[in-house]
mmCIF entry with sequence, helices, sheets and N, C-alpha, C, O atoms, coordinates in Angstrom:
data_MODEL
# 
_entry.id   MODEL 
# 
_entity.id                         1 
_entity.type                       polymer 
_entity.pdbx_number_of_molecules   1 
# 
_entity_poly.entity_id                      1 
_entity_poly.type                           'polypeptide(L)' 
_entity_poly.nstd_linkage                   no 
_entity_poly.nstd_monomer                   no 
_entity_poly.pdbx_seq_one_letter_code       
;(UNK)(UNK)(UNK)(UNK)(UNK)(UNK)(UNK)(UNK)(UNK)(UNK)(UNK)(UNK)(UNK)(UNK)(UNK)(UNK)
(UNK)(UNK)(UNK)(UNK)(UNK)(UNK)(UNK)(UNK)(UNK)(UNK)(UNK)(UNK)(UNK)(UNK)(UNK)(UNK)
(UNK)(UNK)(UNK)(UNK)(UNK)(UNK)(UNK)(UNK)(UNK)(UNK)(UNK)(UNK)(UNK)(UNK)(UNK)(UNK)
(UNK)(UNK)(UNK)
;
_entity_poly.pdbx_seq_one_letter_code_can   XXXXXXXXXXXXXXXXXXXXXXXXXXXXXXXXXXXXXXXXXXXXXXXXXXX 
_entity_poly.pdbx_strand_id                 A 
# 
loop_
_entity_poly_seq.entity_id 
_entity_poly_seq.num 
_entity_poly_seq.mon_id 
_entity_poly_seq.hetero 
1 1  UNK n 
1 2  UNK n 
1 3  UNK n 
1 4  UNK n 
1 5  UNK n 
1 6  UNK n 
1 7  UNK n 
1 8  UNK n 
1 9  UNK n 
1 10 UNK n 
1 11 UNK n 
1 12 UNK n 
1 13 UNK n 
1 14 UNK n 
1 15 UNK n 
1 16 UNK n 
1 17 UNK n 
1 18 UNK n 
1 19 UNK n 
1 20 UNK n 
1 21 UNK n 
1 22 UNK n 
1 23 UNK n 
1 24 UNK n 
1 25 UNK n 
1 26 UNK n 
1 27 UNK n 
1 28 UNK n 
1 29 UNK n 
1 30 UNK n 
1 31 UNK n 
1 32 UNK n 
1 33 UNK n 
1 34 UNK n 
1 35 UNK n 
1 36 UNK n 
1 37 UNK n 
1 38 UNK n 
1 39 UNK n 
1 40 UNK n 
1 41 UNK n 
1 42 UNK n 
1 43 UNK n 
1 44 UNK n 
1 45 UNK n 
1 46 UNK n 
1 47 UNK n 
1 48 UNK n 
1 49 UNK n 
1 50 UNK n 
1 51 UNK n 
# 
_struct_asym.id          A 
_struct_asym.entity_id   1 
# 
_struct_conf.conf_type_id            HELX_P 
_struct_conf.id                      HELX_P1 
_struct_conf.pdbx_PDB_helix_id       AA1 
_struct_conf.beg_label_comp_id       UNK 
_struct_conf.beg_label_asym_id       A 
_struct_conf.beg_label_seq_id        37 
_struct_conf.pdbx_beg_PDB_ins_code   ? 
_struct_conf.end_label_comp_id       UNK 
_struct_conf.end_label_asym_id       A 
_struct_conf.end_label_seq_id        50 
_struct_conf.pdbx_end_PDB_ins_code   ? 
_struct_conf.beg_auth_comp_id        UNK 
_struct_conf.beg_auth_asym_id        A 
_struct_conf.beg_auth_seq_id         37 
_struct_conf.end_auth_comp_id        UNK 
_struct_conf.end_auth_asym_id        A 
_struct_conf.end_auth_seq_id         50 
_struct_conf.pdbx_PDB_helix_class    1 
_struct_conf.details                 ? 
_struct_conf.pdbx_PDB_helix_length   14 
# 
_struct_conf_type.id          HELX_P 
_struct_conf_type.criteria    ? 
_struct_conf_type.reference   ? 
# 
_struct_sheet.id               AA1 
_struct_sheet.type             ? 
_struct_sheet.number_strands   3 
_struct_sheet.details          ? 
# 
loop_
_struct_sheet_order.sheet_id 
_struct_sheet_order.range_id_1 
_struct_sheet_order.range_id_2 
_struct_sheet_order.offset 
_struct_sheet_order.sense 
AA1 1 2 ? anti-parallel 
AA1 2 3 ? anti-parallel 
# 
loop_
_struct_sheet_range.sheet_id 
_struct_sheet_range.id 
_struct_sheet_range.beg_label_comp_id 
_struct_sheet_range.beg_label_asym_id 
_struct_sheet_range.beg_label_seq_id 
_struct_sheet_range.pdbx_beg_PDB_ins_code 
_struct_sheet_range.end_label_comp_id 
_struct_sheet_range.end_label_asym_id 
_struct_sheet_range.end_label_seq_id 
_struct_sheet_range.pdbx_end_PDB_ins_code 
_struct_sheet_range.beg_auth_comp_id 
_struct_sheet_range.beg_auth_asym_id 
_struct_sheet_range.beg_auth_seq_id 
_struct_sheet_range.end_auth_comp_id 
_struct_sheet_range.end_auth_asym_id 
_struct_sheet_range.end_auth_seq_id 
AA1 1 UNK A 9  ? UNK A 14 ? UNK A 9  UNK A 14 
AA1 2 UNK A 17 ? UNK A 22 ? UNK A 17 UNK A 22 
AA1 3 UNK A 31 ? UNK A 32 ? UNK A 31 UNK A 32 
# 
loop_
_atom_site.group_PDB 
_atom_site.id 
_atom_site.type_symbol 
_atom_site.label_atom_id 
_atom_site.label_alt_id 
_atom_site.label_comp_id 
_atom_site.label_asym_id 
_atom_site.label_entity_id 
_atom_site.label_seq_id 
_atom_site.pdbx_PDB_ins_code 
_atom_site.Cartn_x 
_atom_site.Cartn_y 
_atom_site.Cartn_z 
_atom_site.occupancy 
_atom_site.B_iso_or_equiv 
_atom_site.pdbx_formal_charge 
_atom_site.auth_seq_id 
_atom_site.auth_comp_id 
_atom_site.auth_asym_id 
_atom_site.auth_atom_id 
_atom_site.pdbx_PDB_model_num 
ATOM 1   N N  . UNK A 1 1  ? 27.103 -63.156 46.061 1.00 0.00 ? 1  UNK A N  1 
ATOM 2   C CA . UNK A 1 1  ? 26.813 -62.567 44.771 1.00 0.00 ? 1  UNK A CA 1 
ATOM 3   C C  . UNK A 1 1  ? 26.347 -61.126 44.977 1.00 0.00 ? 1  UNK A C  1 
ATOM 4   O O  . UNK A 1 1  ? 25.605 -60.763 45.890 1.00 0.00 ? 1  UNK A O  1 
ATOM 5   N N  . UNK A 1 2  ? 26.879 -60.327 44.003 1.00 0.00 ? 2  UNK A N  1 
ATOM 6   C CA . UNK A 1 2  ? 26.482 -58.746 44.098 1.00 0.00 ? 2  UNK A CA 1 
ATOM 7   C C  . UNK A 1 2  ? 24.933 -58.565 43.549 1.00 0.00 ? 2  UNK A C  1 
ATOM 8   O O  . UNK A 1 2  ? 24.483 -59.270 42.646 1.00 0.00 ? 2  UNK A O  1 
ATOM 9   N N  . UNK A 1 3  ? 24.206 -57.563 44.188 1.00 0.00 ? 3  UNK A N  1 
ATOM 10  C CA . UNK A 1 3  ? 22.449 -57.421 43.433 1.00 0.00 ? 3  UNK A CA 1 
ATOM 11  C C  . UNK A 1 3  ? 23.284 -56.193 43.036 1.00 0.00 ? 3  UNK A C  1 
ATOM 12  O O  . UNK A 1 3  ? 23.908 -55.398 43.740 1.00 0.00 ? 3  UNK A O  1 
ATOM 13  N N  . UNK A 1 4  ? 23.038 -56.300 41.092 1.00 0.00 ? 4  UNK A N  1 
ATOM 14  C CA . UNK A 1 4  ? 22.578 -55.312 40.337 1.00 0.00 ? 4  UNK A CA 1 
ATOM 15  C C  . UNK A 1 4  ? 21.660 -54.653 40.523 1.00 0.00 ? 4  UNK A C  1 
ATOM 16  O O  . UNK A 1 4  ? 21.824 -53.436 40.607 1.00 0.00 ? 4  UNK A O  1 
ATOM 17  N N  . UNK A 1 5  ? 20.388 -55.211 40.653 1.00 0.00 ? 5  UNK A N  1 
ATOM 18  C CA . UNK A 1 5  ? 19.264 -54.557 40.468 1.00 0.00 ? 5  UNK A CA 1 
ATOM 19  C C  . UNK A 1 5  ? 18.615 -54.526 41.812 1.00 0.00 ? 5  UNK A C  1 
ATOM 20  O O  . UNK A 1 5  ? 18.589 -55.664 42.280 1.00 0.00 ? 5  UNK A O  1 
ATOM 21  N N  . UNK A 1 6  ? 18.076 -53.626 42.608 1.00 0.00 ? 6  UNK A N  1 
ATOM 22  C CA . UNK A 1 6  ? 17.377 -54.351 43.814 1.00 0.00 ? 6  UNK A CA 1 
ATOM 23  C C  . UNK A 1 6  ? 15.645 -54.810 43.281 1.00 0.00 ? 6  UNK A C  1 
ATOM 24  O O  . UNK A 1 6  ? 15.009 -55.724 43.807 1.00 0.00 ? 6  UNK A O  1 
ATOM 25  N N  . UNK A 1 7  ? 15.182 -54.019 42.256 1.00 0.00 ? 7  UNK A N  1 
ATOM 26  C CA . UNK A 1 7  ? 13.828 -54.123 41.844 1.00 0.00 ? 7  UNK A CA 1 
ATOM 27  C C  . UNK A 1 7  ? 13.544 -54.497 40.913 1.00 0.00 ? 7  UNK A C  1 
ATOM 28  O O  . UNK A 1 7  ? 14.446 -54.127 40.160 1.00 0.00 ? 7  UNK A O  1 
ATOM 29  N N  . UNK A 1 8  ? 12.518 -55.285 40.101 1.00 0.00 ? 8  UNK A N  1 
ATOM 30  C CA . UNK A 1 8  ? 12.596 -55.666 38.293 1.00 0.00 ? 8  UNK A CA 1 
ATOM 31  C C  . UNK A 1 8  ? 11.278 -56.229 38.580 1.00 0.00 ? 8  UNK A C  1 
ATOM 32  O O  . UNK A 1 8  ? 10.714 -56.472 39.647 1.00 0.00 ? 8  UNK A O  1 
ATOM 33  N N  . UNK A 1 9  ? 10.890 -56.392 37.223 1.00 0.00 ? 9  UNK A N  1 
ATOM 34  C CA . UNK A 1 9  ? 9.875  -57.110 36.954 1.00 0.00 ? 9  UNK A CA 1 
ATOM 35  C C  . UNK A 1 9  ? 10.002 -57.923 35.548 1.00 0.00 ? 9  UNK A C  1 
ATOM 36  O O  . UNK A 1 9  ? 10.701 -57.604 34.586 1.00 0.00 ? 9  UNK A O  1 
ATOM 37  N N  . UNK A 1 10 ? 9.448  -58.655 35.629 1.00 0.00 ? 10 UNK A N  1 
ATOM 38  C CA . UNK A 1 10 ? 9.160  -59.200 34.356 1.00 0.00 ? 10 UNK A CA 1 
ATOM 39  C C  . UNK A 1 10 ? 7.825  -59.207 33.827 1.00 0.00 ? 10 UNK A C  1 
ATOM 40  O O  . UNK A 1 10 ? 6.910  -59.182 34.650 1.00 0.00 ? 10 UNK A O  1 
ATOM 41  N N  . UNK A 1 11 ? 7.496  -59.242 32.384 1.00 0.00 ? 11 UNK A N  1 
ATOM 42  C CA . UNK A 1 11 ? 6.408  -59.477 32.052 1.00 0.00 ? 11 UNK A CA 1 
ATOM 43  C C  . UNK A 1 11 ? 5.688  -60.631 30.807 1.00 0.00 ? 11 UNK A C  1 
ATOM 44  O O  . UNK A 1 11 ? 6.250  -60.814 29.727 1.00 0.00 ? 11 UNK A O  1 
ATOM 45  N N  . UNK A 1 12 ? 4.737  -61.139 31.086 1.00 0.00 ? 12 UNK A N  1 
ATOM 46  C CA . UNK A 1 12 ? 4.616  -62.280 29.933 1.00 0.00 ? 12 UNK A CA 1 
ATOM 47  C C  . UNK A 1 12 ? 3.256  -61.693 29.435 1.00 0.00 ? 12 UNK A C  1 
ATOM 48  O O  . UNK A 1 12 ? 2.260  -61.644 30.158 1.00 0.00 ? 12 UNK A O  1 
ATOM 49  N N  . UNK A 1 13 ? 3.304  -61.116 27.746 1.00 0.00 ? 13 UNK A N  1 
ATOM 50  C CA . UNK A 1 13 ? 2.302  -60.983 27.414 1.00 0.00 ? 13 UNK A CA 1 
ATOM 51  C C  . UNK A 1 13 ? 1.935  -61.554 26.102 1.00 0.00 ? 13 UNK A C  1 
ATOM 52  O O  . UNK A 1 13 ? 2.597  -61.698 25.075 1.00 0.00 ? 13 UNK A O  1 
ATOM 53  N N  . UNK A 1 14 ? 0.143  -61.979 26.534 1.00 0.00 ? 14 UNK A N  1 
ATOM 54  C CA . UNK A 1 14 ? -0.649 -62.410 26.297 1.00 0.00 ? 14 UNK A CA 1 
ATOM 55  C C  . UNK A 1 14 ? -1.911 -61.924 25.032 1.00 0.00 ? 14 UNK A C  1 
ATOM 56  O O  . UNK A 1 14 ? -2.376 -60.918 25.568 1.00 0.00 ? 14 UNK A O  1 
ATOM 57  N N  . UNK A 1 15 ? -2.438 -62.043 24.113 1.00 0.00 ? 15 UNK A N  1 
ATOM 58  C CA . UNK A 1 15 ? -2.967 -61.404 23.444 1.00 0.00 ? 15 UNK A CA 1 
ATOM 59  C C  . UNK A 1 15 ? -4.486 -60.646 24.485 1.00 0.00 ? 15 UNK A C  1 
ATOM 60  O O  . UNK A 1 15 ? -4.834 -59.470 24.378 1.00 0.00 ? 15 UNK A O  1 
ATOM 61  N N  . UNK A 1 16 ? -5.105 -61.591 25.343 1.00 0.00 ? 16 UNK A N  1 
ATOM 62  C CA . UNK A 1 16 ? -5.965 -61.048 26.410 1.00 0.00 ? 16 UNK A CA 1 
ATOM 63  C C  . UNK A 1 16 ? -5.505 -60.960 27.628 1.00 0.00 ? 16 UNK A C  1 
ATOM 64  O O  . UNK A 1 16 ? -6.201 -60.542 28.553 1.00 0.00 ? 16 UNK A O  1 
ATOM 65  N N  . UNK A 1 17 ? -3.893 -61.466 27.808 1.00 0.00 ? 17 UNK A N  1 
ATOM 66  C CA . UNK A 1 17 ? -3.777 -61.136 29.495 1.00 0.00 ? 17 UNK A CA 1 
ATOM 67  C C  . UNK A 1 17 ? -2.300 -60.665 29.306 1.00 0.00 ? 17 UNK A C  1 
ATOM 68  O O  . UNK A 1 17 ? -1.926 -60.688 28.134 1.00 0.00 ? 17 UNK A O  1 
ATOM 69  N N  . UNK A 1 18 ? -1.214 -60.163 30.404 1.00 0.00 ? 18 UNK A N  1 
ATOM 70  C CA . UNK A 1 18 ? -0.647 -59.776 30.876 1.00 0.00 ? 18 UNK A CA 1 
ATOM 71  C C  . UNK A 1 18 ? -0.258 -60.235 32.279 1.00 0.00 ? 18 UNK A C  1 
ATOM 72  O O  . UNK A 1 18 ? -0.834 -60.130 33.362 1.00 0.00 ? 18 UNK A O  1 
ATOM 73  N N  . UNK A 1 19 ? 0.963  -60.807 31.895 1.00 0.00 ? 19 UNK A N  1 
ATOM 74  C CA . UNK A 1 19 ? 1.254  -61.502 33.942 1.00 0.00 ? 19 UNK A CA 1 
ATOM 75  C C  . UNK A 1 19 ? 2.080  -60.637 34.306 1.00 0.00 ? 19 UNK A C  1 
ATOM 76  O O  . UNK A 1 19 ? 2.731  -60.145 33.384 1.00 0.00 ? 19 UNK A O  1 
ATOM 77  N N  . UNK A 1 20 ? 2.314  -60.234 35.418 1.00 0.00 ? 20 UNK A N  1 
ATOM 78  C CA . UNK A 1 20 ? 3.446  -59.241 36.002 1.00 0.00 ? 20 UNK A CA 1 
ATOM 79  C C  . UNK A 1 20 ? 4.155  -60.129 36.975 1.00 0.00 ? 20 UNK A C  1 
ATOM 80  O O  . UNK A 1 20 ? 3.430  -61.047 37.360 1.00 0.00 ? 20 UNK A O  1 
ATOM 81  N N  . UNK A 1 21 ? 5.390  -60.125 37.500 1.00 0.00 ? 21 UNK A N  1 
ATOM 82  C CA . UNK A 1 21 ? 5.947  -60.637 38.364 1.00 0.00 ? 21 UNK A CA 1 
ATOM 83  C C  . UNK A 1 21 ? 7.401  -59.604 38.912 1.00 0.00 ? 21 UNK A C  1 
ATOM 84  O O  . UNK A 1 21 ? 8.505  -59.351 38.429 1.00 0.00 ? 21 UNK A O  1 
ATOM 85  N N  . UNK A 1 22 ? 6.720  -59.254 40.072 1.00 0.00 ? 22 UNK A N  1 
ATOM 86  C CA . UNK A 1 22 ? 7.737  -58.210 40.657 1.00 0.00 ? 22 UNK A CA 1 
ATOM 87  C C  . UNK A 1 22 ? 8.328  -59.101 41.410 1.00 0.00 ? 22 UNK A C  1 
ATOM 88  O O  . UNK A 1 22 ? 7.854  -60.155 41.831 1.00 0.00 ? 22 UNK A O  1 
ATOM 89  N N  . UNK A 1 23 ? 9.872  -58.451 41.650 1.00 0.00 ? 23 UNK A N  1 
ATOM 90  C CA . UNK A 1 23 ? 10.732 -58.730 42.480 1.00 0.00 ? 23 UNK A CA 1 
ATOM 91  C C  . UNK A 1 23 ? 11.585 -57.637 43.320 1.00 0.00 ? 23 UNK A C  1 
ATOM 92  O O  . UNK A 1 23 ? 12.684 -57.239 42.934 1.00 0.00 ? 23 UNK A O  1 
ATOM 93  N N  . UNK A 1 24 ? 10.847 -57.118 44.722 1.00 0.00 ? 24 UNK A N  1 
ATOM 94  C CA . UNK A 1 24 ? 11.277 -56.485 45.728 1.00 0.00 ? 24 UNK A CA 1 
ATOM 95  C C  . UNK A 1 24 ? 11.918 -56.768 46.518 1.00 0.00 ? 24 UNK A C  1 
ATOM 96  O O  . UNK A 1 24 ? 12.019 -57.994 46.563 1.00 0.00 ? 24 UNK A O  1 
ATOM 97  N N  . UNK A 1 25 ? 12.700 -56.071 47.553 1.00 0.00 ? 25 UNK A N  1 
ATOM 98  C CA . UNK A 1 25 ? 13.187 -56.557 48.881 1.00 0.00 ? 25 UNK A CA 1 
ATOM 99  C C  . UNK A 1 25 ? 12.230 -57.123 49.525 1.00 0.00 ? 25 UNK A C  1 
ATOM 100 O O  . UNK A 1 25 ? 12.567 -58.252 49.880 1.00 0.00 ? 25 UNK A O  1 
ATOM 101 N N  . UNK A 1 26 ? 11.032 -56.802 49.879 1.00 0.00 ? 26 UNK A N  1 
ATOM 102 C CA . UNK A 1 26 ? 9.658  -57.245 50.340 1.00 0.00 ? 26 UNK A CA 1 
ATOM 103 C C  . UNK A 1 26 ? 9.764  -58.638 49.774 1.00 0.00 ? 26 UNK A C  1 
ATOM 104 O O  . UNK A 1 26 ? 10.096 -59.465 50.623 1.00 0.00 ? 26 UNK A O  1 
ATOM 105 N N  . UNK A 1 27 ? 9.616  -59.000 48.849 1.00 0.00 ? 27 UNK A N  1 
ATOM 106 C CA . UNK A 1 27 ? 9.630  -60.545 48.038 1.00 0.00 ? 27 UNK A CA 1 
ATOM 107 C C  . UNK A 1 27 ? 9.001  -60.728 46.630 1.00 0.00 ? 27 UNK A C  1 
ATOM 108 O O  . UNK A 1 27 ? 9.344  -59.972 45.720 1.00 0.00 ? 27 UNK A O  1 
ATOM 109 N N  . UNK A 1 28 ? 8.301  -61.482 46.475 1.00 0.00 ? 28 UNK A N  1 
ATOM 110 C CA . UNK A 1 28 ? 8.233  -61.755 44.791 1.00 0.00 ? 28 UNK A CA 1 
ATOM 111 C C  . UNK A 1 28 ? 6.427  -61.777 45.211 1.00 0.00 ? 28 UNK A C  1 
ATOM 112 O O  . UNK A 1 28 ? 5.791  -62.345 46.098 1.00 0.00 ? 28 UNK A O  1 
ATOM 113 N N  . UNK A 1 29 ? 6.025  -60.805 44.016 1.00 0.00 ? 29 UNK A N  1 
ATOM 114 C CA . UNK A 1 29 ? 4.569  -60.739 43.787 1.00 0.00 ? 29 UNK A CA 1 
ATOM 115 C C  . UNK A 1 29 ? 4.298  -61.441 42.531 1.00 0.00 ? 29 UNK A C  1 
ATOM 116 O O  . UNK A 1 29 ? 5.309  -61.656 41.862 1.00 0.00 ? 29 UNK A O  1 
ATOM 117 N N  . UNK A 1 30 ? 3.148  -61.867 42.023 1.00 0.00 ? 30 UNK A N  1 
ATOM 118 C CA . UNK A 1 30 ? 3.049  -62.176 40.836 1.00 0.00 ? 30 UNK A CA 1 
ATOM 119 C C  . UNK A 1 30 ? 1.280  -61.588 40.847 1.00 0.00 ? 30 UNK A C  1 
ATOM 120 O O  . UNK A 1 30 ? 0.495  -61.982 41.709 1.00 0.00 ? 30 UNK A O  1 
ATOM 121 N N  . UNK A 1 31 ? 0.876  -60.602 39.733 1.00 0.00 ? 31 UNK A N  1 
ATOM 122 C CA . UNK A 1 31 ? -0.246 -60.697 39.119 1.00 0.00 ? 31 UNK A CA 1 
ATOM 123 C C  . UNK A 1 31 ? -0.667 -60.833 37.984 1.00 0.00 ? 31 UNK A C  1 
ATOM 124 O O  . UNK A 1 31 ? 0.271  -60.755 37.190 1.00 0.00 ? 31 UNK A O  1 
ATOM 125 N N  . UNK A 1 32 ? -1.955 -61.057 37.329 1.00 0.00 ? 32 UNK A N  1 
ATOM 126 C CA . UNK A 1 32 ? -2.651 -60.512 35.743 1.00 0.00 ? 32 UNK A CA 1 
ATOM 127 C C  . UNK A 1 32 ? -3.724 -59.756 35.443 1.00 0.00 ? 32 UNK A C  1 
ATOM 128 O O  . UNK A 1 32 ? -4.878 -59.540 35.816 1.00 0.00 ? 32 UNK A O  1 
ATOM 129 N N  . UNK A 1 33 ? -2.919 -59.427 34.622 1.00 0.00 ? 33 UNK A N  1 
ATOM 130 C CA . UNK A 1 33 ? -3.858 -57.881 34.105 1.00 0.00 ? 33 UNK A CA 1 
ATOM 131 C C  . UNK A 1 33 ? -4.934 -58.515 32.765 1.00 0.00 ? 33 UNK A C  1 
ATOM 132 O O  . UNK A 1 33 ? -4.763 -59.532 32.094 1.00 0.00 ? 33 UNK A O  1 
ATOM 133 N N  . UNK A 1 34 ? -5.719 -57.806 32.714 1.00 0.00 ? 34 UNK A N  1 
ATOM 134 C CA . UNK A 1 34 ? -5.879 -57.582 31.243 1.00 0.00 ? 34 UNK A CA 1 
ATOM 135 C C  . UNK A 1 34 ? -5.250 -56.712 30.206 1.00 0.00 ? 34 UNK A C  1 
ATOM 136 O O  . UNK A 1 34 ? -4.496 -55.777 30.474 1.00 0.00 ? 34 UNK A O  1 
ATOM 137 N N  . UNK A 1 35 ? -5.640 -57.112 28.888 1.00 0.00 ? 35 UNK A N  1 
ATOM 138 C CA . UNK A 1 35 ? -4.934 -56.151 27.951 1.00 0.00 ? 35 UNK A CA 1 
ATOM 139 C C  . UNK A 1 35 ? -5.692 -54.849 27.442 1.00 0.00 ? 35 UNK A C  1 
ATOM 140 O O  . UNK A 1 35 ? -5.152 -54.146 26.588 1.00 0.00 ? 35 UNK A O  1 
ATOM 141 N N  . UNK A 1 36 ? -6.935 -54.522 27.959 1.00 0.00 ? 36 UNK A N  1 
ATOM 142 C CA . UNK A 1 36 ? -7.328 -52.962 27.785 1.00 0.00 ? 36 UNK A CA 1 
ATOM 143 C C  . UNK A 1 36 ? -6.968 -52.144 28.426 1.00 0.00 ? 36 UNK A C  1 
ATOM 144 O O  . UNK A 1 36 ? -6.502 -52.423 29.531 1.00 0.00 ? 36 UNK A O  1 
ATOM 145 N N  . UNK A 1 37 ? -7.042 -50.819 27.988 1.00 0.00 ? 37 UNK A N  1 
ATOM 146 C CA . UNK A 1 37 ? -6.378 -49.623 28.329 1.00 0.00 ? 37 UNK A CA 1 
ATOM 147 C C  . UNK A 1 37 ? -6.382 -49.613 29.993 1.00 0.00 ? 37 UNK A C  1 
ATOM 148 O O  . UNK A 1 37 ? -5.468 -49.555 30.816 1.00 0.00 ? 37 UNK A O  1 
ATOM 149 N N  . UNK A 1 38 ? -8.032 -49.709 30.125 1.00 0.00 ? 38 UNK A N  1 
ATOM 150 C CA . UNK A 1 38 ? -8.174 -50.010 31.961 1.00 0.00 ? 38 UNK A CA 1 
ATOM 151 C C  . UNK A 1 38 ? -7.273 -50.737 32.551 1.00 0.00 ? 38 UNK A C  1 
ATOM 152 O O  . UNK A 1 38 ? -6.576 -49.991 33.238 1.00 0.00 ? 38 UNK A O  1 
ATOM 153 N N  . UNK A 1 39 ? -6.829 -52.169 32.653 1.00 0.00 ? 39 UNK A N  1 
ATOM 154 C CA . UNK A 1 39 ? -6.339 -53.090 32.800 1.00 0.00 ? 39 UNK A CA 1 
ATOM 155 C C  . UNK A 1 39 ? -4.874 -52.345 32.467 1.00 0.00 ? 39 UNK A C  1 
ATOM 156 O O  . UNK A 1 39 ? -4.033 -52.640 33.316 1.00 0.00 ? 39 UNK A O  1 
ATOM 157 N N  . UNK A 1 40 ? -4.489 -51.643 31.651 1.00 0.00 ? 40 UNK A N  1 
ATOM 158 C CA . UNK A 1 40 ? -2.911 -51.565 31.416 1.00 0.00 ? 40 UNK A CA 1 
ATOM 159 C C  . UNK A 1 40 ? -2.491 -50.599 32.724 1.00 0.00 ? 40 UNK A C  1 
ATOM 160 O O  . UNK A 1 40 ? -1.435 -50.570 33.357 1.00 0.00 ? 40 UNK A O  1 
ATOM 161 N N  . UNK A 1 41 ? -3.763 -49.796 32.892 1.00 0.00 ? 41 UNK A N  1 
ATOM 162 C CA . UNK A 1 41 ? -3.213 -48.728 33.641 1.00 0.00 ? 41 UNK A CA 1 
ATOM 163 C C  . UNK A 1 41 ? -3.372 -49.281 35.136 1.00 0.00 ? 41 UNK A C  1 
ATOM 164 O O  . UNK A 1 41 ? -2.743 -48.790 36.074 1.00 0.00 ? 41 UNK A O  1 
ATOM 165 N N  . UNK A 1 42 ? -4.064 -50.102 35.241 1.00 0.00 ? 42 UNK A N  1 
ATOM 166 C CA . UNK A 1 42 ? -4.002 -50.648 36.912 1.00 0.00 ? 42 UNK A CA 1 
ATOM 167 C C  . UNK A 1 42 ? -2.208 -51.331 36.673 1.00 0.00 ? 42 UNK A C  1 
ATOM 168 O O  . UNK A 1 42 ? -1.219 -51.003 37.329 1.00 0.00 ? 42 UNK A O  1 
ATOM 169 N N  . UNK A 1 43 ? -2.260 -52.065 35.837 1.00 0.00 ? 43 UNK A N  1 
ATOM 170 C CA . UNK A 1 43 ? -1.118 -52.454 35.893 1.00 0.00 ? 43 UNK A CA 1 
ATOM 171 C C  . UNK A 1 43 ? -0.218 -51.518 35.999 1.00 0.00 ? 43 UNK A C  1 
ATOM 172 O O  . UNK A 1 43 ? 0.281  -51.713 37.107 1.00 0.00 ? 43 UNK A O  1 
ATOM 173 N N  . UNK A 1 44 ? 0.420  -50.395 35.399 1.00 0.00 ? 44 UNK A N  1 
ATOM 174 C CA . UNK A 1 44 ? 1.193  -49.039 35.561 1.00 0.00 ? 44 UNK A CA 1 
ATOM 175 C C  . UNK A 1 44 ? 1.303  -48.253 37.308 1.00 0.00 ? 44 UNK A C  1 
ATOM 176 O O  . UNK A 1 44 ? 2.165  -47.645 37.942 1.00 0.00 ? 44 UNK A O  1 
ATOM 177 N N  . UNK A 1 45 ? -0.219 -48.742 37.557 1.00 0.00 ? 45 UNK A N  1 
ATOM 178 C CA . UNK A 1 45 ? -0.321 -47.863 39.397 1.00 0.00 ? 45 UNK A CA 1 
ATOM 179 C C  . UNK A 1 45 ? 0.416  -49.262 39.910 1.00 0.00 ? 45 UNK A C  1 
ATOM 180 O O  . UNK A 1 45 ? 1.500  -49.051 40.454 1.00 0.00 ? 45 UNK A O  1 
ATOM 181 N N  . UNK A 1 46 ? 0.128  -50.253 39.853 1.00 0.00 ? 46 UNK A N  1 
ATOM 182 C CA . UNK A 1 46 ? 0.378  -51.475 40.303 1.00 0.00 ? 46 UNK A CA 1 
ATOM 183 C C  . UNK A 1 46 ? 2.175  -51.533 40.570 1.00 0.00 ? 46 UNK A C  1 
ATOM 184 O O  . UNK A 1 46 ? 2.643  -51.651 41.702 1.00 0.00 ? 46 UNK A O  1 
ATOM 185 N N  . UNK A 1 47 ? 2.940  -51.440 39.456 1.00 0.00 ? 47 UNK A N  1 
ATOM 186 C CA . UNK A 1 47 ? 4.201  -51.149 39.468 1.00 0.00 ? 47 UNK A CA 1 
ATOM 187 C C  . UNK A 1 47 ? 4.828  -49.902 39.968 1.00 0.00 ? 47 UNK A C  1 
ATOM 188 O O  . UNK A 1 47 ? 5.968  -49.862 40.431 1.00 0.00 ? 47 UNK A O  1 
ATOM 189 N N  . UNK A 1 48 ? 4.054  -48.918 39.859 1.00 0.00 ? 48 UNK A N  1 
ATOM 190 C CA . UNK A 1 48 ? 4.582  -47.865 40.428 1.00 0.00 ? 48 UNK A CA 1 
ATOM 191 C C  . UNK A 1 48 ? 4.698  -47.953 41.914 1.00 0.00 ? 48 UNK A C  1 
ATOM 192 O O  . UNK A 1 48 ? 5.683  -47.571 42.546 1.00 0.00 ? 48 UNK A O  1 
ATOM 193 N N  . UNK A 1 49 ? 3.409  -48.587 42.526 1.00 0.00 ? 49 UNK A N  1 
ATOM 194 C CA . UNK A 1 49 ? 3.611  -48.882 44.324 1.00 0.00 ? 49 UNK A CA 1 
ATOM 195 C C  . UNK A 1 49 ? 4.777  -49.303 44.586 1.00 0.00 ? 49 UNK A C  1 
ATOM 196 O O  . UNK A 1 49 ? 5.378  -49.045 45.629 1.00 0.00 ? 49 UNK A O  1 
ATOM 197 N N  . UNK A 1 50 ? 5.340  -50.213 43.366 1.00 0.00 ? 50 UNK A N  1 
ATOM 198 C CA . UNK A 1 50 ? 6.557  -51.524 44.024 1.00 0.00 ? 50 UNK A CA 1 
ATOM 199 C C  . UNK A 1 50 ? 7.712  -50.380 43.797 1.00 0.00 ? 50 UNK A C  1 
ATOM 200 O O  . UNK A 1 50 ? 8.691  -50.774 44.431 1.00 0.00 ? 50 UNK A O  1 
ATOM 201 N N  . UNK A 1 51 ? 7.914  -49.540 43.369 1.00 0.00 ? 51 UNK A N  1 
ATOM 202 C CA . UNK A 1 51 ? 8.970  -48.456 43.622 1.00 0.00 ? 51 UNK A CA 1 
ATOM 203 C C  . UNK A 1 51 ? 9.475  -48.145 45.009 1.00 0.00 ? 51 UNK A C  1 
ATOM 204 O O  . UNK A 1 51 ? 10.323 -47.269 45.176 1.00 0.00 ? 51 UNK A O  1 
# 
């Protein structure tokens, strides 16, 4: 099978949480965030590493 994508994430959100689940060559991470501004933006540095 051909990879479209090599990187993605998905996200499931929550009215107080936020799950992330990356998928790298490295392998599959999964975390949760919270939903305040703080919490959004760890999440934002968080995804940006997996670049």
């Amino acid at each position: 099978m051909r990879v479209l994508y090599e990187r993605c994430c998905g996200l499931d959100v929550h009215k107080q949480s936020v799950t992330a689940c990356a998928l790298t060559p490295e392998g599959k991470e999964i975390r949760t965030f919270g939903t305040l501004t703080d919490d959004l933006e760890e999440l934002v540095d968080w995804l940006k590493e997996k670049r």
